[in-house]
C-alpha positions in Angstrom: 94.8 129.2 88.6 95.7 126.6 91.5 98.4 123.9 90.9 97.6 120.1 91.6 99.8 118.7 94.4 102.1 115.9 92.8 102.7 113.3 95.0 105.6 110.7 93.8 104.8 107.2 95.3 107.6 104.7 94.4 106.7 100.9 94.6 108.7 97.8 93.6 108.5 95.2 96.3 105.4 93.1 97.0 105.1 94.4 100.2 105.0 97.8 99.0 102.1 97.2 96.4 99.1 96.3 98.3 100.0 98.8 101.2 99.9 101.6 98.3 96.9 100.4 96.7 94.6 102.1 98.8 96.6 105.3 99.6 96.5 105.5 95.5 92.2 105.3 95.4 92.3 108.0 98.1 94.6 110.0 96.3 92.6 109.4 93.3 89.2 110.8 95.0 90.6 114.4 95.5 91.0 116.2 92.2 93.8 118.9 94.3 96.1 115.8 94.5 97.9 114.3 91.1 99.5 110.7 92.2 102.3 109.8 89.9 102.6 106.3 90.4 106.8 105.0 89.7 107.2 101.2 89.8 110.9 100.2 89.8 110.4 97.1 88.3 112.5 95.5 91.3 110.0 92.5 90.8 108.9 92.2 87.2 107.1 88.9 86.9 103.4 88.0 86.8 103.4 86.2 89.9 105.4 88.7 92.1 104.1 92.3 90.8 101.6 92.3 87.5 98.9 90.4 89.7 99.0 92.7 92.2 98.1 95.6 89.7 95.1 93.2 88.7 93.9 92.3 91.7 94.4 95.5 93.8 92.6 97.4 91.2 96.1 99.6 91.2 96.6 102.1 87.5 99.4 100.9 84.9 102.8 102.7 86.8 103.6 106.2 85.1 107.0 105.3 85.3 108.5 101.8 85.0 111.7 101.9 85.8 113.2 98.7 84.8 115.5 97.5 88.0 115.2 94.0 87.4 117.3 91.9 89.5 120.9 92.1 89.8 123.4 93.2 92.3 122.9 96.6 94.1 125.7 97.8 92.0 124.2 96.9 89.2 121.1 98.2 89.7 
C-alpha cells in the first residue's frame, strides 16, 4: 500500500493567494500528492482574502488559523 505525499502549503497574505492557486490545481491533478491547504487568516475580510478563494477557483482552507490582525506578539 503506497502513502500519499502531504504537502503543507501555508497562505495568508494576498500576495501569497493567487501565486498558490495554480500550484494547488497542479497538485490537485496527481492523485500521489495530498495538498493540505492552511490559511492563517492574516487577512480575513471579503475584499482582501475570501474573493480570492472565489475568483481563483482555490478549495475552502483545511485549516484556518485565525491570525487576525494584531501585533506580532499578539499573534
Amino acid at each position: 500500500m503506497s502513502k500519499r505525499l502531504k504537502i503543507i502549503n501555508v497562505v495568508g497574505a494576498r500576495p501569497n493567494l493567487p501565486k498558490i492557486a495554480p500550484l494547488m490545481r497542479e497538485m490537485r491533478r496527481h492523485p500521489e500528492i495530498e495538498p493540505i491547504l492552511v490559511h492563517t487568516g492574516q487577512h480575513y475580510d471579503e475584499k482582501m482574502s475570501k474573493i480570492f478563494f472565489d475568483e481563483l477557483g482555490l478549495p475552502k482552507p483545511d485549516f484556518y488559523l485565525g491570525i487576525g490582525s494584531g501585533s506580532h506578539a499578539v499573534q
